[in-house]
Each structure stands twice: as C-alpha cells, then as structure tokens.
C-alpha positions in Angstrom: -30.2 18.3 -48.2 -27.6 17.0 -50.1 -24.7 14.6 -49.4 -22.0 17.2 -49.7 -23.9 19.4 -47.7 -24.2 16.8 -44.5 -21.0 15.5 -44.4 -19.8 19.9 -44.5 -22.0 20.3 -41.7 -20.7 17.1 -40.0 -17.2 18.2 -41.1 -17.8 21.9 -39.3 -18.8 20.0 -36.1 -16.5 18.1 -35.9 -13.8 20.4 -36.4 -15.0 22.7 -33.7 -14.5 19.6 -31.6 -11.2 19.0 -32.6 -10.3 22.6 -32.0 -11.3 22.5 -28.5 -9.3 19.0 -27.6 -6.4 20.3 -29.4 -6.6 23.2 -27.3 -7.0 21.1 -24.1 -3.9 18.8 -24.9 -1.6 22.1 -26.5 -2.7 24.1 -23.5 -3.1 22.1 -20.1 -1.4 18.1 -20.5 1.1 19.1 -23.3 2.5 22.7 -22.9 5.3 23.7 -24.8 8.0 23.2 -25.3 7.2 19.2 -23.7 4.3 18.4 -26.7 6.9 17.5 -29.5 9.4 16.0 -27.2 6.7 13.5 -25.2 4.8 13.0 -28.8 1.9 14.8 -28.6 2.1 15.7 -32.2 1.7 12.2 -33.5 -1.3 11.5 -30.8 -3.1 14.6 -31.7 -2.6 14.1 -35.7 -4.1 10.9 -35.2 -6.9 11.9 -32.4 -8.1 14.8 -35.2 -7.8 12.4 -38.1 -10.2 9.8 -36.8 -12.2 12.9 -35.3 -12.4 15.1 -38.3 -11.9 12.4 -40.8 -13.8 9.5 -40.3 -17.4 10.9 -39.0 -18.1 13.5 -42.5 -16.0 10.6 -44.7 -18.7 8.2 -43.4 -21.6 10.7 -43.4 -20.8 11.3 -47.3 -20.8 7.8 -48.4 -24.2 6.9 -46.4 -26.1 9.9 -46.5 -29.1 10.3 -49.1 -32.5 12.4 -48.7 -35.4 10.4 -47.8 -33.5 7.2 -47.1 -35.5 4.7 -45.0 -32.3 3.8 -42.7 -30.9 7.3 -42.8 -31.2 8.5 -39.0 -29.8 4.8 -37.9 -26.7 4.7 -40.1 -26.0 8.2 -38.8 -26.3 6.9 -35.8 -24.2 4.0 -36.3 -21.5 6.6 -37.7 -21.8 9.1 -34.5 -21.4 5.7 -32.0 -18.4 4.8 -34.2 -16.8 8.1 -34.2 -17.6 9.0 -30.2 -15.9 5.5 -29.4 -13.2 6.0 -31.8 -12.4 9.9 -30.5 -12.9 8.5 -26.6 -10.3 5.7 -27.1 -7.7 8.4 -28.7 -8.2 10.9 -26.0 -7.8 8.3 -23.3 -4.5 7.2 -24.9 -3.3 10.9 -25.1 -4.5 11.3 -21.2 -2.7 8.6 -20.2 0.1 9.3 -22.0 0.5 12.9 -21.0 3.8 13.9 -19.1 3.1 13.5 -15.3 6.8 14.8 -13.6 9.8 16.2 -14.8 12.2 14.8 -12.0 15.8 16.3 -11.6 17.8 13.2 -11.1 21.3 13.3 -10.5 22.8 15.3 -13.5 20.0 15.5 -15.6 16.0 16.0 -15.9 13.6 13.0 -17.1 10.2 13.7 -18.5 7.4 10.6 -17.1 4.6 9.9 -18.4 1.3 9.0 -16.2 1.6 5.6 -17.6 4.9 5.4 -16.4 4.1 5.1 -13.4 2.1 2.4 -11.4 -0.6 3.0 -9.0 1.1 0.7 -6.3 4.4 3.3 -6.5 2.4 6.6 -6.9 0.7 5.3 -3.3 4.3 5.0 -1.6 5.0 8.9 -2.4 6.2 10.7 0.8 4.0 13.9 -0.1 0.4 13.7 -1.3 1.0 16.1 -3.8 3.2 12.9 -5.4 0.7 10.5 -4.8 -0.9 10.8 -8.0 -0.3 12.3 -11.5 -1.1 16.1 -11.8 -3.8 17.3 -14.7 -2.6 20.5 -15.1 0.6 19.9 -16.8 4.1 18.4 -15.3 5.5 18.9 -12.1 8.9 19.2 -11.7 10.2 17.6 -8.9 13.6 16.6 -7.1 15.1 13.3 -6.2 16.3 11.9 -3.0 18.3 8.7 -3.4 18.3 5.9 -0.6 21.0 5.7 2.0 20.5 2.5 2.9 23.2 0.3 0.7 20.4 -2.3 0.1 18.1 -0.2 -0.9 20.0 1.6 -3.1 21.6 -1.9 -4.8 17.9 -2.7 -5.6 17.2 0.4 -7.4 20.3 0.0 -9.2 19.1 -2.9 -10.5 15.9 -2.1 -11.0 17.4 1.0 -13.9 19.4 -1.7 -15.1 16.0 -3.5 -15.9 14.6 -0.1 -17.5 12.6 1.0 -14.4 15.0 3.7 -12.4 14.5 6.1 -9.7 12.4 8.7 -11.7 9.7 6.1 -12.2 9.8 5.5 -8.4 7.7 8.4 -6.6 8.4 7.4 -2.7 11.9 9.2 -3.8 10.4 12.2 -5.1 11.0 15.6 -2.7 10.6 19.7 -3.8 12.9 20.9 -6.3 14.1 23.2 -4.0 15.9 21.0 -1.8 17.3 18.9 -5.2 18.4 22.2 -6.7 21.9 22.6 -5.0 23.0 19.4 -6.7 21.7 19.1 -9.9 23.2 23.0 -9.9 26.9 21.5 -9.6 26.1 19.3 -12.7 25.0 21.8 -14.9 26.7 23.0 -17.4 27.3 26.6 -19.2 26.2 28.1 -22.3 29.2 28.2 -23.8 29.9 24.3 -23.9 26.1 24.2 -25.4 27.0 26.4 -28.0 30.8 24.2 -28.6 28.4 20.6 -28.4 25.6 22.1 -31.1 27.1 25.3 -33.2 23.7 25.3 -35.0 21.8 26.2 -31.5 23.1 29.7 -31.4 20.6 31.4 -32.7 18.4 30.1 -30.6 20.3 30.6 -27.5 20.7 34.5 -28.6 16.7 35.0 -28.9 15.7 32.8 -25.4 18.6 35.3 -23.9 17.1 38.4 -25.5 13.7 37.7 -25.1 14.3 37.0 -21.2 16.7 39.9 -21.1 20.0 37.2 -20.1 22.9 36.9 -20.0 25.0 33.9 -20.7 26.4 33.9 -17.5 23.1 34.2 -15.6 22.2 30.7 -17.2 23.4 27.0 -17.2 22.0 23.8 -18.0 21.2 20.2 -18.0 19.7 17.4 -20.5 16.1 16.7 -20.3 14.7 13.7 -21.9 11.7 12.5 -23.1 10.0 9.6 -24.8 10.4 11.0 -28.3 13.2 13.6 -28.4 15.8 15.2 -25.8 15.3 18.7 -24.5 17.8 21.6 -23.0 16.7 22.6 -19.4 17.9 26.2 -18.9 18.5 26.7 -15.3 19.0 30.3 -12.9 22.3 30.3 -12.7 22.1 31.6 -9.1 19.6 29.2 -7.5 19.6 26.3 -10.2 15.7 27.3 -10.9 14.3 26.0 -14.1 13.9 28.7 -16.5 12.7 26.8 -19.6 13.7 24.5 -22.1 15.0 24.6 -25.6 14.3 22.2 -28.6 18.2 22.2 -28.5 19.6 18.0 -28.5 21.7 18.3 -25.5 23.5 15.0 -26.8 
C-alpha cells in the first residue's frame, strides 16, 4: 500500500467522524440560529481541522510498506489524534449554550460553563439544577424582593456575573412572559433601527404565514454576536430568532 493511499483511507475515516460530530454539535448542543451567535463555527472548524487534518497529515509523512515501526507510529498518531479530537469536543461540550433566560427587557444566551456547579445546585426546580444536553432552555427570571438581596446581585452584574448566570432565580417562561411582553418592541422600529433587515423580516413573515402585527421583539445576546428574538405578539411566546443585530 502506498502512502497516498493510507493517509486517503485515514483521511475517509476520519471525515466520516467528523461528519457525525458536526452533526451532533449543528443538530442537538448548537441548533440554529444559536451556533454562529455562541461560536460554534470557530470550535467546530477547529475540532474538524485537528480531526480531519492532523491524523492522514501524519499518516502520510510516517507511513511506508514494510516499515519495522510502522504499526507503532500509527499508533502513536491515532493516541495523538483521539486525545487531540476528545480535548476539542470537551471544549465544545462545555461550551455549548445551556439557557436562554428572558431577563428584564431582553434574552441572554449562557453557556454551561457559565455557570458554576455550587449555583446550578441552588435552582428552585430540578429541571434548573443542571445544564440540559438537548439544546437551550429558555427560561424566565424572578428577581429578589428582598432590598438586600437584590443590592448584592446588583453588584454582583456590576462585577460581570448578573442574574442570568444565577439559576436559584430561574422560573417557566410562562410566568416571565407578561413582562418581558411590555418591553418588546415592534417590527416596524426593527426595520427603522436596521433598513438592511427587511428582507429578512419579509421571508421569516412569509414563511410562518405573519403578520407584522402578530410579532414583536427583544435583543438576544450571545458570546459572539447579538440575535433578534421574535416573540407572539399575543402571549409573548418565542417564535424564533433572526441573525438581525438588534443594536
């Protein structure tokens, strides 16, 4: 067997590999349109490169028929890549969005790794008490009453750490709806803030059979870029979100 043809067949494996995890991330911790806006794209560009990349490279430059040391430098190159491709998934698992929490007059995407286990264990519902695996939650927030309380969380978002990161204040969207309904805003200010959006306004409202006055929004944002949270007009349900800056 040839060199060429070892690091192809490596090359194929890998791929196949690559396809699947790509799939997993796209489809399950990253769905659309959240995989741009939390970064998924730079994790998974680099996950595939070292996947589909490094191995066949590797394989290419070592492999030669008959060579004494050929099945151990193979090996050496599959431990290398299996540790490399484990490391870069765990990164994009932990960095996967967790909640999108309605807070006040917008939506914030977190991240698993946003949030510590010591806060995730205060959550008032189980269902809080850990990150999900099946893609974010979205999820309402109940400030504190109590003045103290409430002037140590202020604080606290002063220090970069506010009451999205904070699960024990987490409750069902439902009940945060009415409010973060009174903040939203209509289409026709989107359109005024970003004239370039239209078009994409028109086709989300065609393809969902809308109107513009059936919808209204808020901000959403994320790690790497800031989203537009369509909302029921009606109820305050989310709908979707655009790749619209909101800003």
């Amino acid at each position: 067997m040839s060199r060429w043809k070892a690091a192809a067949i490596h090359l194929s494996i890998s791929a196949g590999i690559g396809l699947v995890s790509a799939a997993l991330i796209f489809g399950l911790w990253y769905p659309p349109p959240y995989s741009h806006a939390a970064g998924a794209d730079e994790l998974v560009l680099l996950l595939l490169g070292v996947d589909i990349v490094l191995g066949p490279l590797l394989t290419l430059v070592v492999f030669k028929s008959g060579k004494k040391s050929l099945r151990f430098d193979l090996g050496v190159i599959a431990l290398l890549q299996a540790g490399a491709f484990t490391y870069g998934t765990s990164v994009v698992v932990r960095a996967r969005p967790a909640f999108i929490v309605g807070a006040i007059d917008r939506f914030v995407m977190v991240s698993a790794n946003d949030l510590d286990e010591k806060d995730l264990a205060d959550a008032r519902k189980p269902e809080f008490q850990s990150s999900p695996w099946t893609g974010p939650r979205i999820v309402g927030v109940q400030l504190p009453k109590d003045p103290t309380e409430r002037s140590t969380l202020m604080f606290s978002g002063a220090e970069g750490k506010d009451v999205e990161k904070f699960p024990k204040y987490y409750i069902d969207y439902a009940e945060a709806a009415p409010a973060l309904l009174k903040r939203a805003k209509s289409l026709d200010d989107l359109r005024a803030k970003q004239p370039s959006a239209g078009a994409a306004i028109d086709t989300w409202l065609s393809k969902h059979q809308k109107s513009a006055g059936d919808i209204v929004w808020l901000p959403l944002t994320a790690p790497r870029a800031s989203l537009t949270m369509l909302l029921d007009h009606a109820n305050g349900q989310p709908l979707g979100a655009l790749t619209i800056d909101p800003w």
